[in-house]
Structures are given as C-alpha cells and as structure tokens.
LOVEXTOR-68517 format. One record per atom (N, C-alpha, C): residue number from 1; residue in three letters; atom name; x, y negated, z. Coordinates in pm, whole numbers, plus 50000, padded with zeros to 5 digits. Example, Ala and Ser with C-alpha at 12.3 -4.5 7.8 and 13.67 -1.06 7.14 Angstrom:
2
REC doti timar drendren     X     Y     Z
REC    1   ALA        N 51319 50569 50780
REC    1   ALA       CA 51230 50450 50780
REC    1   ALA        C 51320 50330 50780
REC    2   SER        N 51285 50225 50708
REC    2   SER       CA 51367 50106 50714
REC    2   SER        C 51290 49997 50787
//
This chain:
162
REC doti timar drendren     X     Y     Z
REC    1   UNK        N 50085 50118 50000
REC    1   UNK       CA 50000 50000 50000
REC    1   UNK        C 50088 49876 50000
REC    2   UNK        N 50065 49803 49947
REC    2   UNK       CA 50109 49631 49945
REC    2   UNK        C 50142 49584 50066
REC    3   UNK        N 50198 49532 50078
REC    3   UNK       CA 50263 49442 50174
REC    3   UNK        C 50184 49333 50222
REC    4   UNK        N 50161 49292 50305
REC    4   UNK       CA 50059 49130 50300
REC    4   UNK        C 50141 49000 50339
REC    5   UNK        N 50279 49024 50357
REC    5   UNK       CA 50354 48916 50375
REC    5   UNK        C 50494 48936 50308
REC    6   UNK        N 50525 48808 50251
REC    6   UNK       CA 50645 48813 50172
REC    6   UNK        C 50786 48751 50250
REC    7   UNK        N 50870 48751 50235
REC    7   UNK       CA 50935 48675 50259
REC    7   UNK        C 51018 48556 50151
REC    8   UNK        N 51134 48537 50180
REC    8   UNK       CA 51193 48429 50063
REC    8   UNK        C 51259 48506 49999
REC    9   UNK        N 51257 48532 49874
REC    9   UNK       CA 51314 48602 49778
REC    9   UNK        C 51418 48582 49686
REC   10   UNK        N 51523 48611 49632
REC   10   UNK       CA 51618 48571 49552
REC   10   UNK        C 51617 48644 49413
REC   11   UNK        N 51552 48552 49249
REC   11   UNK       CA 51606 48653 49157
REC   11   UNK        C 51727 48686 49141
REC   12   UNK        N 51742 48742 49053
REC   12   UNK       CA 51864 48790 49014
REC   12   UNK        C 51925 48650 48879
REC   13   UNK        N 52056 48623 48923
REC   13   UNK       CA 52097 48548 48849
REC   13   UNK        C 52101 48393 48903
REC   14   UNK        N 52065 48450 49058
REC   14   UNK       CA 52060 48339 49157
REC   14   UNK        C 51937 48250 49184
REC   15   UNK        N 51897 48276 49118
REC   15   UNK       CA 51770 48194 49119
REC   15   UNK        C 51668 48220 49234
REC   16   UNK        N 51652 48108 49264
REC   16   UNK       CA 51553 48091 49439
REC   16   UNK        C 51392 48099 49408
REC   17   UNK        N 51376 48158 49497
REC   17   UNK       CA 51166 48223 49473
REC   17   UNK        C 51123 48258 49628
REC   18   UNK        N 51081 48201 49651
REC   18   UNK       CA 50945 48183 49772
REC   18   UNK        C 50828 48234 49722
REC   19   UNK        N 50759 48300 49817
REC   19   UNK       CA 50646 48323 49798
REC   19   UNK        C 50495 48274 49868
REC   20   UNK        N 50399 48194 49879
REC   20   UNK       CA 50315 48126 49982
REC   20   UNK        C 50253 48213 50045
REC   21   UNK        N 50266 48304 50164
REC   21   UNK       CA 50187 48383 50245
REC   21   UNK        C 50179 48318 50378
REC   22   UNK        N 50104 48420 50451
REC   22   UNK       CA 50014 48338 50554
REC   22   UNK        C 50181 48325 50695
REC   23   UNK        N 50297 48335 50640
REC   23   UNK       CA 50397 48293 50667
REC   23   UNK        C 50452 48133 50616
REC   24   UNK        N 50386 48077 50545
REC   24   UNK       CA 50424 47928 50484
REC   24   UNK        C 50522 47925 50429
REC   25   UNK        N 50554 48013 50326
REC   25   UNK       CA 50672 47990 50273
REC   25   UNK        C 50599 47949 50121
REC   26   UNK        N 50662 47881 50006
REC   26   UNK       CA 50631 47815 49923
REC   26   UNK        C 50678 47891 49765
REC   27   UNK        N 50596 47922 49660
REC   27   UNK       CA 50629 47952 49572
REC   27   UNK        C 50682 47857 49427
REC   28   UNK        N 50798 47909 49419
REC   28   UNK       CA 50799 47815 49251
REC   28   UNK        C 50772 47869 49162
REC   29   UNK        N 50673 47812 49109
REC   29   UNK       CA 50601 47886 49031
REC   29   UNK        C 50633 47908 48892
REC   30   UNK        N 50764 47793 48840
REC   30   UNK       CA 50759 47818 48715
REC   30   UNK        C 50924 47928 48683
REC   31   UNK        N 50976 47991 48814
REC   31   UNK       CA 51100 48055 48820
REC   31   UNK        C 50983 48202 48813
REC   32   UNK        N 50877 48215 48898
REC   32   UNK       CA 50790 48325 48865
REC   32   UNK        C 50768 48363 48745
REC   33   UNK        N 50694 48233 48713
REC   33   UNK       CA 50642 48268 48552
REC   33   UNK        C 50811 48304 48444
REC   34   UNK        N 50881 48261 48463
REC   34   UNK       CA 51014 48276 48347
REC   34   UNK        C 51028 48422 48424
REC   35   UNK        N 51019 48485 48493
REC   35   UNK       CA 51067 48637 48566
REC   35   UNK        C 50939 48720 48466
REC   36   UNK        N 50859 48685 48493
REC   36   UNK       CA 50677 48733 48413
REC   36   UNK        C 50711 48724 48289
REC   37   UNK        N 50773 48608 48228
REC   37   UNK       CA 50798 48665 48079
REC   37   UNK        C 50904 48726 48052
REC   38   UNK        N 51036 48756 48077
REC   38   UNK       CA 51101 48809 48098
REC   38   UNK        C 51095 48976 48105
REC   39   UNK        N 50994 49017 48180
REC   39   UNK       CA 50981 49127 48240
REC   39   UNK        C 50861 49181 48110
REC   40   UNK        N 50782 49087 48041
REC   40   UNK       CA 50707 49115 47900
REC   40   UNK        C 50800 49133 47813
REC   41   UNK        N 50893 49087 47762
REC   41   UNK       CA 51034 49130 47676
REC   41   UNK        C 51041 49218 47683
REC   42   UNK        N 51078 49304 47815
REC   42   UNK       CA 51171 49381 47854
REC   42   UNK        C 51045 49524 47855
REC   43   UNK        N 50938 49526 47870
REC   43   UNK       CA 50844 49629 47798
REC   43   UNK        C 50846 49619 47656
REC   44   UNK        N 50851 49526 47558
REC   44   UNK       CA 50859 49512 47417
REC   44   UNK        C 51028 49530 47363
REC   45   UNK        N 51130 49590 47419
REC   45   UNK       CA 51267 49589 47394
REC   45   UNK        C 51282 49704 47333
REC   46   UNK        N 51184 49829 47362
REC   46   UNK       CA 51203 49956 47333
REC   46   UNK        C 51356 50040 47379
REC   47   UNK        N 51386 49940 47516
REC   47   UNK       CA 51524 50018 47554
REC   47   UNK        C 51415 49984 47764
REC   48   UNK        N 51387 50163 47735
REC   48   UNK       CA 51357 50132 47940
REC   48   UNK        C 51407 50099 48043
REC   49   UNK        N 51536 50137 48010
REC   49   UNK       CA 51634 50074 48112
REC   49   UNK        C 51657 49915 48108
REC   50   UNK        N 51612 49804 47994
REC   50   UNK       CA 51524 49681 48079
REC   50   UNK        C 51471 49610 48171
REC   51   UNK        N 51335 49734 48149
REC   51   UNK       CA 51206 49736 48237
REC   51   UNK        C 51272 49790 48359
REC   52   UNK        N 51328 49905 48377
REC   52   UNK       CA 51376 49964 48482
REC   52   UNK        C 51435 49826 48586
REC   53   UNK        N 51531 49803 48546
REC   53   UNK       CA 51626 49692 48589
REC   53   UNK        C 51532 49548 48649
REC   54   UNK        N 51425 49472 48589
REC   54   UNK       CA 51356 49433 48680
REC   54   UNK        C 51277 49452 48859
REC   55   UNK        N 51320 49628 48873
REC   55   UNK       CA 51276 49679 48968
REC   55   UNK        C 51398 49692 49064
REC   56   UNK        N 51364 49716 49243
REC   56   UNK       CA 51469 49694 49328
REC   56   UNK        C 51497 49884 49305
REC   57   UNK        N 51593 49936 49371
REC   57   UNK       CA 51678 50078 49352
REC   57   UNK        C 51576 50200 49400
REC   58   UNK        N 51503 50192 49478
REC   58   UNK       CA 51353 50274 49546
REC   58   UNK        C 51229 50241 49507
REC   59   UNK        N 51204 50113 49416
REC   59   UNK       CA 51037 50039 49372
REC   59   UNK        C 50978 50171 49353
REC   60   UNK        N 50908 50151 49337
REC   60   UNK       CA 50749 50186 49257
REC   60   UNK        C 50679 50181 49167
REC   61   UNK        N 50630 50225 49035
REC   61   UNK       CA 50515 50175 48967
REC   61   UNK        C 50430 50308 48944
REC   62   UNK        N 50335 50244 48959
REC   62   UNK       CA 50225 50281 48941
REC   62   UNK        C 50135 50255 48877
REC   63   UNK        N 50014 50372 48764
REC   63   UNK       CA 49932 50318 48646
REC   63   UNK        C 49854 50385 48681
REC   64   UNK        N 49740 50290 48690
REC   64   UNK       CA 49583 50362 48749
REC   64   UNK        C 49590 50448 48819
REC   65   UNK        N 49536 50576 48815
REC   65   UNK       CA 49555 50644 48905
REC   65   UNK        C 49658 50751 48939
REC   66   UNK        N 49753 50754 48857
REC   66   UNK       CA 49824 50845 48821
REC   66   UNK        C 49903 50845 48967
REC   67   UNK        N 50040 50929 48998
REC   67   UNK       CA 50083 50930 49083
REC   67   UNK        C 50220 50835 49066
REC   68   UNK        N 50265 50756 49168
REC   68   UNK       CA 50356 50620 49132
REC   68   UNK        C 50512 50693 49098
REC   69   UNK        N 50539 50638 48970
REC   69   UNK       CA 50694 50687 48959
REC   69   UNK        C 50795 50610 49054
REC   70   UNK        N 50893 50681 49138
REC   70   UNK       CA 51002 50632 49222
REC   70   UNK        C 51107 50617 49117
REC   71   UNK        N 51150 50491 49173
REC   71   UNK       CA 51299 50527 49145
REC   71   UNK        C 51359 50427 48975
REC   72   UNK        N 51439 50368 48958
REC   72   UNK       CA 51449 50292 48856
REC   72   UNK        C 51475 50397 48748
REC   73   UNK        N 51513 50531 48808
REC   73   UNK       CA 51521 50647 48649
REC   73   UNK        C 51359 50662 48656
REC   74   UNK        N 51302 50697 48737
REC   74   UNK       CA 51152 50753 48703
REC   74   UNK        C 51083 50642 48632
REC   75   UNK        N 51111 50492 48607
REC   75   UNK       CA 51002 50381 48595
REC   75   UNK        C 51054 50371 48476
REC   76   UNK        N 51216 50419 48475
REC   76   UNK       CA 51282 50411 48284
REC   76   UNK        C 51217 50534 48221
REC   77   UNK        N 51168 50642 48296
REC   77   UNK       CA 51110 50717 48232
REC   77   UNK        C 50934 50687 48168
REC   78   UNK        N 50910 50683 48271
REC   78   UNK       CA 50731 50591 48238
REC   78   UNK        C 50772 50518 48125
REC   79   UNK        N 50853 50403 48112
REC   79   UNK       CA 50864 50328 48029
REC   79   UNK        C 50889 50362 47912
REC   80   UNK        N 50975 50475 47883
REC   80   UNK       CA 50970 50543 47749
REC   80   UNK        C 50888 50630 47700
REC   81   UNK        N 50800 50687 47782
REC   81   UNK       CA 50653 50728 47705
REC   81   UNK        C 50585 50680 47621
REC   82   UNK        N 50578 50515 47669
REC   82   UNK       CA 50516 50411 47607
REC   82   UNK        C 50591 50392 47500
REC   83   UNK        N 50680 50331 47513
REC   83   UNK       CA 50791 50333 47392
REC   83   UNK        C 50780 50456 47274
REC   84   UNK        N 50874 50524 47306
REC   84   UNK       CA 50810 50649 47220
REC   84   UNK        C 50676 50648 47154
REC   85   UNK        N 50561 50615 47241
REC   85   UNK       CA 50400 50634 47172
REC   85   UNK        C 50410 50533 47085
REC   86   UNK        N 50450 50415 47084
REC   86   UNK       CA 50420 50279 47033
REC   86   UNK        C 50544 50228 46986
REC   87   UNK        N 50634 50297 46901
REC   87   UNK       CA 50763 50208 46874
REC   87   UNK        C 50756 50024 46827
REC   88   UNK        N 50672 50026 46786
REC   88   UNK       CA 50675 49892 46745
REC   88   UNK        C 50547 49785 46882
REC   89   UNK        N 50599 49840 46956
REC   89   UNK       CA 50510 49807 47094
REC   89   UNK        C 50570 49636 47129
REC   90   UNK        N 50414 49607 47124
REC   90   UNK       CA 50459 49429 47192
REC   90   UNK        C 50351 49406 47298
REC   91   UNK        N 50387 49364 47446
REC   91   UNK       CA 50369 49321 47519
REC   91   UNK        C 50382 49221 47545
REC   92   UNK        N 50244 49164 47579
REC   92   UNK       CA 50227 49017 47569
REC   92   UNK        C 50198 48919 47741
REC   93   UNK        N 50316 48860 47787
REC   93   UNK       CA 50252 48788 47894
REC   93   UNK        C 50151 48691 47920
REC   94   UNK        N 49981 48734 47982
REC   94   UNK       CA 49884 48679 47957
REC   94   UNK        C 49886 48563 48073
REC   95   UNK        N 49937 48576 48230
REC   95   UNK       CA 49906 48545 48337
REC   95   UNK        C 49929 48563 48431
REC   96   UNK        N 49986 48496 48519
REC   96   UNK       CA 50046 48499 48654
REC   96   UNK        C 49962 48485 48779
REC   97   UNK        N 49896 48549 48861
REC   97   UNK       CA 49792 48531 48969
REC   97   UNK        C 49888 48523 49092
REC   98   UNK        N 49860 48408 49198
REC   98   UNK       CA 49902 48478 49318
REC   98   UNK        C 49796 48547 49373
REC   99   UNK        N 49792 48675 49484
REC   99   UNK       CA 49714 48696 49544
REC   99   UNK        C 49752 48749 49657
REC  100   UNK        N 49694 48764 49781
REC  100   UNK       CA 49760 48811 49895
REC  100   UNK        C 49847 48917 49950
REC  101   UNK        N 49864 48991 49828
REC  101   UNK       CA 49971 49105 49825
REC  101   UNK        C 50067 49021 49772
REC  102   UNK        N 50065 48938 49687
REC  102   UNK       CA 50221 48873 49558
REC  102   UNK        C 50169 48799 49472
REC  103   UNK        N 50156 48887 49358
REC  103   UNK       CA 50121 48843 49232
REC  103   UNK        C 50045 48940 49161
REC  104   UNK        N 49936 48896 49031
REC  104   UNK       CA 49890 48940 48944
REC  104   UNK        C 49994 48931 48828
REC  105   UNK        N 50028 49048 48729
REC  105   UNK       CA 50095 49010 48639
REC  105   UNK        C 50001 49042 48537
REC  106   UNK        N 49896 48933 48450
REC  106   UNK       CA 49840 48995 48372
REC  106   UNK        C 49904 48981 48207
REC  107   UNK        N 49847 49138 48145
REC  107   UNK       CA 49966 49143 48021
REC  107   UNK        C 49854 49216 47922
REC  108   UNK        N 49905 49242 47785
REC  108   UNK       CA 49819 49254 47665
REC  108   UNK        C 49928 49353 47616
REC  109   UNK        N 49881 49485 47548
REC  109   UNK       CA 49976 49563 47504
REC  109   UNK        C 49904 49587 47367
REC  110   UNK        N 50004 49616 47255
REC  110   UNK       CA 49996 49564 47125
REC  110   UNK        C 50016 49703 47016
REC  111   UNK        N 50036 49753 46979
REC  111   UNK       CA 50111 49839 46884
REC  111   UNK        C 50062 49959 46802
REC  112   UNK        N 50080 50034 46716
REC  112   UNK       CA 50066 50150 46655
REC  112   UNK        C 50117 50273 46725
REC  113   UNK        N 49971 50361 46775
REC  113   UNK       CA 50059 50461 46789
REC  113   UNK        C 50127 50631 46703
REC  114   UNK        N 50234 50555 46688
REC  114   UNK       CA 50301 50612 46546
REC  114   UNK        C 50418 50701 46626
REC  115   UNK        N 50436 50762 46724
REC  115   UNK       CA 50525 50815 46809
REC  115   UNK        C 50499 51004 46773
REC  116   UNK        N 50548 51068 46865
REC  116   UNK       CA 50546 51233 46821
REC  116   UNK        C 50426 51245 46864
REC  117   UNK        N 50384 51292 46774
REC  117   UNK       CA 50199 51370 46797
REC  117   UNK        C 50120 51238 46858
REC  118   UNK        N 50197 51102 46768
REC  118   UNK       CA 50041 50980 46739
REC  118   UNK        C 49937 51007 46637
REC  119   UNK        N 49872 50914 46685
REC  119   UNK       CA 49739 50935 46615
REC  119   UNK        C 49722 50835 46525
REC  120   UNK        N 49826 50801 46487
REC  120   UNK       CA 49837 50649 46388
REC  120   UNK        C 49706 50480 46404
REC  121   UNK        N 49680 50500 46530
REC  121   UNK       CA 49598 50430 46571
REC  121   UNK        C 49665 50293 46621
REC  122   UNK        N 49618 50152 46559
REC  122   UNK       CA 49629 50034 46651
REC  122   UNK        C 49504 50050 46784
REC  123   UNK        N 49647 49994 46840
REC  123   UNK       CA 49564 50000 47014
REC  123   UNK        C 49601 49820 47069
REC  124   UNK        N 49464 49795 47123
REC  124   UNK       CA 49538 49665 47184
REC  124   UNK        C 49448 49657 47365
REC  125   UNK        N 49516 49648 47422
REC  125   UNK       CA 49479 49724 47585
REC  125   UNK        C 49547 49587 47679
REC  126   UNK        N 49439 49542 47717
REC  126   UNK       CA 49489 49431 47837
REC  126   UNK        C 49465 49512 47977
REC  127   UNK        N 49591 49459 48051
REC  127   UNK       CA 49560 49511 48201
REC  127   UNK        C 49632 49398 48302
REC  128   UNK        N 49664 49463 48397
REC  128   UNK       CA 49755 49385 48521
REC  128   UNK        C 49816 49497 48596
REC  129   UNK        N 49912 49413 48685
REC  129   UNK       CA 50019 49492 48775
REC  129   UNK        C 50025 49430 48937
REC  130   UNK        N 49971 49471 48979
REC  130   UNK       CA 49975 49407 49126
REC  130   UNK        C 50146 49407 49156
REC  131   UNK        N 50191 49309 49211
REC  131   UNK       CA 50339 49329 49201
REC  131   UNK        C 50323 49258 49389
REC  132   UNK        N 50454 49365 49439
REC  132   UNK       CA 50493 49306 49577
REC  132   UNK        C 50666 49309 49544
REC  133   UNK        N 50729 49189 49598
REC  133   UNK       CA 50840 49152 49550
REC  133   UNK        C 50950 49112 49710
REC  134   UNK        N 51057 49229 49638
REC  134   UNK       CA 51133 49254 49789
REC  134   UNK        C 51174 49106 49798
REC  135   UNK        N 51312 49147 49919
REC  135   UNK       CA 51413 49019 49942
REC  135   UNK        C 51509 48991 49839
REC  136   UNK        N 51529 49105 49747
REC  136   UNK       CA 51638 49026 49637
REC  136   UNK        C 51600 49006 49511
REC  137   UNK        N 51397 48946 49530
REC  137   UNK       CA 51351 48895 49429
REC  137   UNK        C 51335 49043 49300
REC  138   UNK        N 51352 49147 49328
REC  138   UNK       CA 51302 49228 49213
REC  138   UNK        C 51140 49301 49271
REC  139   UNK        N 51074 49339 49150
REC  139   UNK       CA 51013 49467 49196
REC  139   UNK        C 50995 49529 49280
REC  140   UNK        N 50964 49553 49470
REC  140   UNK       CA 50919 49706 49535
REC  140   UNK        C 50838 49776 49511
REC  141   UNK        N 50709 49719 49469
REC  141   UNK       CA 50608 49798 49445
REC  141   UNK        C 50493 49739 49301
REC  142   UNK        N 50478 49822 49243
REC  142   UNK       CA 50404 49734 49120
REC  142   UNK        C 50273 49857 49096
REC  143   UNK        N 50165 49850 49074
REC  143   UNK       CA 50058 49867 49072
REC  143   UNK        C 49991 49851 48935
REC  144   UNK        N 50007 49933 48861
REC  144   UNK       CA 49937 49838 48718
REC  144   UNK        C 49781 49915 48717
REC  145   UNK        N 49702 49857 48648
REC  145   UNK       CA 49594 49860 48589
REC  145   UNK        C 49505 49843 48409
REC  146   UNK        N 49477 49944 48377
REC  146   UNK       CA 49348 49927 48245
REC  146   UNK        C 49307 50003 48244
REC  147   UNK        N 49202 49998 48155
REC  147   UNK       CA 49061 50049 48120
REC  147   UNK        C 49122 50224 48044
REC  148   UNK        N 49164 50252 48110
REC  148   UNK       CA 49202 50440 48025
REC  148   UNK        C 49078 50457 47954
REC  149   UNK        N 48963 50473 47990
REC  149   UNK       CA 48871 50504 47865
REC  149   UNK        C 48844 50465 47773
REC  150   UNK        N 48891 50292 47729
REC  150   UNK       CA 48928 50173 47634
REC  150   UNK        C 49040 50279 47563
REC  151   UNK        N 49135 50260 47630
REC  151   UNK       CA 49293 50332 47581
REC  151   UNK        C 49216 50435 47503
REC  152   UNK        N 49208 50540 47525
REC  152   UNK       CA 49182 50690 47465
REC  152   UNK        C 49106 50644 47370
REC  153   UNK        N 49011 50557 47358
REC  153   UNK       CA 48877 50535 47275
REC  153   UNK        C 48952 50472 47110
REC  154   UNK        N 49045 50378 47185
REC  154   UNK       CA 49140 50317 47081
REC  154   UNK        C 49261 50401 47032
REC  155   UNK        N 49257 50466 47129
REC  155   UNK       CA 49373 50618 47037
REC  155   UNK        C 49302 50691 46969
REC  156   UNK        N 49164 50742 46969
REC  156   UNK       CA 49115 50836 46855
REC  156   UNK        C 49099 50744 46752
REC  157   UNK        N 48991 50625 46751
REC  157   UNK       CA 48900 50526 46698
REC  157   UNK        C 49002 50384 46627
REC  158   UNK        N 49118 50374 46682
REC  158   UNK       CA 49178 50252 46648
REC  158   UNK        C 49118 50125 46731
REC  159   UNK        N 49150 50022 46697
REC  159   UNK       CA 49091 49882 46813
REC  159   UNK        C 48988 49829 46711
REC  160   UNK        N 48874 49782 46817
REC  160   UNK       CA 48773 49708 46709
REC  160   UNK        C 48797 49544 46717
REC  161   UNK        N 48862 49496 46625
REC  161   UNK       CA 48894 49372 46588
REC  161   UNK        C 48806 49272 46597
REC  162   UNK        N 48637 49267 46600
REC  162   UNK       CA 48574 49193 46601
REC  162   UNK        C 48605 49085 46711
//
C-alpha cells in the first residue's frame, strides 16, 4: 500500500523535489512534471532498462491487478513485454495529479501490435500510475491502471477512431 507521507526527495541529476503532504513540505512542480515526461520517453525508447532506471533498487510496479513486479530487472522485464508487443510503441505524457499517496501519472499508450503472435491491431489505451516516491527522488512504488477489457477489445477489433 502507498505511503501517505512523503518526505523531501532528491532526483537524480541533483535536482531538488518536495512533495506537499500533511507534513508541509512543498512540491515543485515543474522538476515533477520534466521527471513525468522523461519517464514517458523512457516507455517509448524500446530499451527497458530506461524505464527500469527511473525506479529506486527494490520499487514496485504494478498493472491492474496483476501481481507487482520487484525489482528494477523484474520492471525491465514488464517493460519489454510491452515493447516487444508494440515495437513502434509511443507513450504519451497526459498529466500530473498530486494526490495523497504522491502523484497521478496520467499517460496514453499508442502503437501497433506487430510483436510475436500480434494481432496487427492499433491500440490506443489511456491509464495512470499511482506513484509513491522514495528519498532519492526515484520510483518505490508505482501502481498503474486501464481499462484491460478496452485493451483486449482493441487487440482483437483494432481502436475505434471516432
């Protein structure tokens, strides 16, 4: 479960990040948002070890209900499923929420899935990532979210463009 208090956080590359919890500490919001897009790149790079690397050495992620991958090899692994399914995969940063766990990271995922045993289907799938963010400013725990029955519907069917 999420954390309900943050402390002051450091990205990587030095960069200073607060977070506003019911501790009073203060967020900057636009060092967040450049980490949020950043971290959308780095799902659209088609190299997981990226994505991995946004996360602290023990994080978490987790997708709907599935069970949460440990570990920056397990989250490089998640990450190349996707990859693999969707080589030409673009992830799009929609939105930054605070909310009393951290942050909302909301994102738009883009691509053909043209990968081993695709279904040559465009898929376009918005979700979010509940994100709780250690002391050295990466990733502990991330939480994502979408509509899986959207997903599957757009993997047999393709996306309806209207």
């Amino acid at each position: 479960m999420l954390e309900r208090h943050l402390t002051v956080v450091r990205l990587r590359l030095g960069l200073a990040l607060s977070i506003t919890r019911k501790d009073n500490l203060i967020v900057n919001p636009k060092e967040l948002q450049e980490f949020a897009g950043r971290y959308a790149k780095a799902w659209s790079s088609q190299d997981p070890t990226n994505v991995a690397k946004f996360y602290a050495e023990a994080a978490s992620l987790r997708v709907n209900d599935d069970a949460p991958a440990v570990g920056r090899k397990a989250i490089a692994e998640l990450a190349q499923g996707f990859m693999t399914a969707f080589p030409d995969m673009v992830v799009s940063f929609d939105k930054l929420l605070p909310n009393d766990n951290g942050a909302e990271f909301h994102w738009t995922l883009t691509g053909i899935n043209t990968g081993p045993g695709g279904t040559g289907m465009r898929v376009r799938i918005s979700g979010y990532e509940l994100w709780q963010i250690d002391a050295t400013g990466l990733i502990a725990e991330s939480w994502g979210q979408f509509d899986s029955a959207e997903y599957e519907r757009q993997l047999k069917e393709g996306v309806n463009d209207e």
